[in-house]
Every structure is written in C-alpha cells, then in structure tokens.
C-alpha atoms as an extended CHARMM CRD file, in Angstrom:
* protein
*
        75  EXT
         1         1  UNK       CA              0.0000000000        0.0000000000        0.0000000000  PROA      1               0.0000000000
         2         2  UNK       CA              1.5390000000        3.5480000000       -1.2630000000  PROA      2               0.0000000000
         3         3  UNK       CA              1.1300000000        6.7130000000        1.1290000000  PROA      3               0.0000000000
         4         4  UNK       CA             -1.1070000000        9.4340000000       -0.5970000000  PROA      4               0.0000000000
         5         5  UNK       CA              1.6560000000       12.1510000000       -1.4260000000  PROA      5               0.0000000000
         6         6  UNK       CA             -0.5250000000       14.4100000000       -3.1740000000  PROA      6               0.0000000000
         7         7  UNK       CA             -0.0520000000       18.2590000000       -1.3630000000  PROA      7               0.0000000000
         8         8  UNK       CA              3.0010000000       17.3500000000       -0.2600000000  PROA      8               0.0000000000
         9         9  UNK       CA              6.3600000000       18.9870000000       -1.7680000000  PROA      9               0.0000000000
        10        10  UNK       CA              9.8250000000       17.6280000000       -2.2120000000  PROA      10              0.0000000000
        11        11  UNK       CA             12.4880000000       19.4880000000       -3.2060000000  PROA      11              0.0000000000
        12        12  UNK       CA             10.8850000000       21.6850000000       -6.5090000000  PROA      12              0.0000000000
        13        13  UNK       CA              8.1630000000       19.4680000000       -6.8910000000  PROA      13              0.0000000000
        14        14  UNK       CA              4.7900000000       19.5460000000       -5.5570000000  PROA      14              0.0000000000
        15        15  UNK       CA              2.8150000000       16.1780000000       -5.9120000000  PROA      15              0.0000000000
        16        16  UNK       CA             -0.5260000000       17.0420000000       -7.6710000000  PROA      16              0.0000000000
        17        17  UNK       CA             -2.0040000000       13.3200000000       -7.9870000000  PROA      17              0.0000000000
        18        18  UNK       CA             -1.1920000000        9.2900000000       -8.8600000000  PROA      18              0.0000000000
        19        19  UNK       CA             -1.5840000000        7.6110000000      -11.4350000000  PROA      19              0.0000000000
        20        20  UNK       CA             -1.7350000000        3.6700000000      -11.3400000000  PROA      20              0.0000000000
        21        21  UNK       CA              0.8200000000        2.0250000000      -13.6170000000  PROA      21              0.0000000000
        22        22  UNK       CA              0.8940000000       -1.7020000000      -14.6770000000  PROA      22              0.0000000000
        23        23  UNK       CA              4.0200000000       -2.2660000000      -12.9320000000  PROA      23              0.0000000000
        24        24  UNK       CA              4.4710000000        0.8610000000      -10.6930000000  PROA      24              0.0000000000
        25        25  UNK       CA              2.6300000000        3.8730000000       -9.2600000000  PROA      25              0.0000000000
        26        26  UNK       CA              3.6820000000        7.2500000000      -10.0830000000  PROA      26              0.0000000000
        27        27  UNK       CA              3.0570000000       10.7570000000       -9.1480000000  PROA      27              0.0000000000
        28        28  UNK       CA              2.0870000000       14.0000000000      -11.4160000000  PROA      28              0.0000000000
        29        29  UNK       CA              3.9510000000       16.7130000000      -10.0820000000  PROA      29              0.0000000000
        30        30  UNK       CA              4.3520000000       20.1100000000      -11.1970000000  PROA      30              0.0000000000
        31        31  UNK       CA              7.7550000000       21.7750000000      -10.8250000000  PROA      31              0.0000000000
        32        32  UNK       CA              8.7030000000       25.4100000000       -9.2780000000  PROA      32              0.0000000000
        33        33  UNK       CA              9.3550000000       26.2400000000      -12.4920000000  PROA      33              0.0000000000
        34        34  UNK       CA              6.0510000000       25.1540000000      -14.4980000000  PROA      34              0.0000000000
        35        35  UNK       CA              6.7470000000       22.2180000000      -15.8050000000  PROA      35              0.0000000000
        36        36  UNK       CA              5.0520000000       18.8710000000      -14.8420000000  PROA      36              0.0000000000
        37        37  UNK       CA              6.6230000000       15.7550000000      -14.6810000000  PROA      37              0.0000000000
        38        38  UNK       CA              5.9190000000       12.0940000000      -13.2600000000  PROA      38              0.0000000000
        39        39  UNK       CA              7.8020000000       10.5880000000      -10.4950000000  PROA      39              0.0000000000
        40        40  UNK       CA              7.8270000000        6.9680000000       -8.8420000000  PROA      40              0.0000000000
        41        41  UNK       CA              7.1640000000        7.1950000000       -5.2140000000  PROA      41              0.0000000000
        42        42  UNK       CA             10.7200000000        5.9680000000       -4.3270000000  PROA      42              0.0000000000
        43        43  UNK       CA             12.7490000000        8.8090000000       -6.2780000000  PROA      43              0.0000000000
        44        44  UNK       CA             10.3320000000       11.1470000000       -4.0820000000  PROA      44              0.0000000000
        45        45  UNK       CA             10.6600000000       10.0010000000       -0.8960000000  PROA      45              0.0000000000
        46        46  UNK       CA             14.3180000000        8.9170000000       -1.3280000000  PROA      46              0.0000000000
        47        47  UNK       CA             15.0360000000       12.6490000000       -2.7610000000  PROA      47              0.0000000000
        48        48  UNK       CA             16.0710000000       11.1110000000       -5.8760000000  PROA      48              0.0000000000
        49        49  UNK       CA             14.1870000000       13.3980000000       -7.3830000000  PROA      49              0.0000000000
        50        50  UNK       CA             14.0710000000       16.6960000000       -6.4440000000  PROA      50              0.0000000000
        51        51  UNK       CA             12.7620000000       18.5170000000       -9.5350000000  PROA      51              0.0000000000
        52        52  UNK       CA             12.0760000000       18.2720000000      -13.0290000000  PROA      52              0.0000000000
        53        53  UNK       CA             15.4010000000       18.3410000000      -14.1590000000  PROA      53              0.0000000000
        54        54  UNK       CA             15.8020000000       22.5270000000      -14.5450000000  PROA      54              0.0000000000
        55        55  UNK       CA             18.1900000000       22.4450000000      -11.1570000000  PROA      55              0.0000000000
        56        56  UNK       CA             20.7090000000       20.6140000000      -13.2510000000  PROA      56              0.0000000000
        57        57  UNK       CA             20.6580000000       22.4500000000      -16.4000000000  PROA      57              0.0000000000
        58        58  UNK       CA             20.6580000000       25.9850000000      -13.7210000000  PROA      58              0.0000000000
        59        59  UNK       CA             24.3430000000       24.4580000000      -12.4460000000  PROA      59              0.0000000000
        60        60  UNK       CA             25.4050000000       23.4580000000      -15.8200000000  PROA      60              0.0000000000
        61        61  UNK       CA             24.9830000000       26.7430000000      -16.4790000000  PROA      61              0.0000000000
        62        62  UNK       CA             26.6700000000       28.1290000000      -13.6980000000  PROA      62              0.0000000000
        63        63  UNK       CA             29.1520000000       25.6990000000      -13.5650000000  PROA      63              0.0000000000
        64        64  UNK       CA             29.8660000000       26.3640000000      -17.8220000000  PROA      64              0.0000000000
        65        65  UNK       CA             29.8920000000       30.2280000000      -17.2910000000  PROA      65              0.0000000000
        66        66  UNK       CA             32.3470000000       29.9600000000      -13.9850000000  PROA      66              0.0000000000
        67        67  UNK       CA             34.8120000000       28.4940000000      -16.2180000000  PROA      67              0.0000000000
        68        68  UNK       CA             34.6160000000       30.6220000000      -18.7700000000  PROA      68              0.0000000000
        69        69  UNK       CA             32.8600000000       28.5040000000      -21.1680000000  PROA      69              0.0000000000
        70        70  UNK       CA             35.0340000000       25.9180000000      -21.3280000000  PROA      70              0.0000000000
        71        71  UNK       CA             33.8500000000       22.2010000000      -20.8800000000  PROA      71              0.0000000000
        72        72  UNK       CA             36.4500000000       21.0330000000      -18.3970000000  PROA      72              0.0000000000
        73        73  UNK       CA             38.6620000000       22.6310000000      -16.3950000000  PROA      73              0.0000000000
        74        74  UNK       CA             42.1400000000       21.3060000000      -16.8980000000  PROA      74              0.0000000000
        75        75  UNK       CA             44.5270000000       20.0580000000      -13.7720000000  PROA      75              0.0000000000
C-alpha cells in the first residue's frame, strides 16, 4: 500500500495526484518552475528526485559560465 503524497512537496516538486501504472505507481507533479513531470514514489521520498530536471541544467549553467565557457577545467 503507497502513502497518498498528493499536497506534499519535495524538493521543486509539488505532488498534484497518482496515477496507477501496470508495474508501478507514479506521481504527477508540477515543478517550481512550471513544468510537470511524473515521479515513482521511491525517487520522491528517497530525494532522488528533487525537480524536473531545470536544477541541473541551472548548475550546468553556472558551472559552464564559472569556467569561462570551457567544458572542463584542466589540472
């Protein structure tokens, strides 16, 4: 039996409903920054999952325009 996580928030996300899966349950959840995404109840409560995936393109970008935009920094 799965918790009801709907109104609850994790991270960026903020669990709007469930859907029933064949082989899993997951949750609709709809992201700080507008986007909605699904989520398996693990990568929620585990903090897998913390958004829709716009905190690691936001430090890609950071980490890209702290090095000047260069790929890698060299040791």
């Amino acid at each position: 039996m799965v918790n009801d996580l709907t109104g609850q928030t994790y991270g960026r996300l903020y669990v709007e409903s469930r859907v029933n899966r064949t082989d899993r349950v997951v949750w609709i959840c709809k992201c700080d920054c507008g986007n909605v995404c699904e989520v398996q109840t693990f990568d929620l409560i585990l903090g897998k999952t913390r958004s829709c995936g716009c905190y690691h393109r936001e430090r890609q970008s950071e980490i890209y325009a702290l090095r000047g935009g260069i790929g890698k920094v060299s040791e």
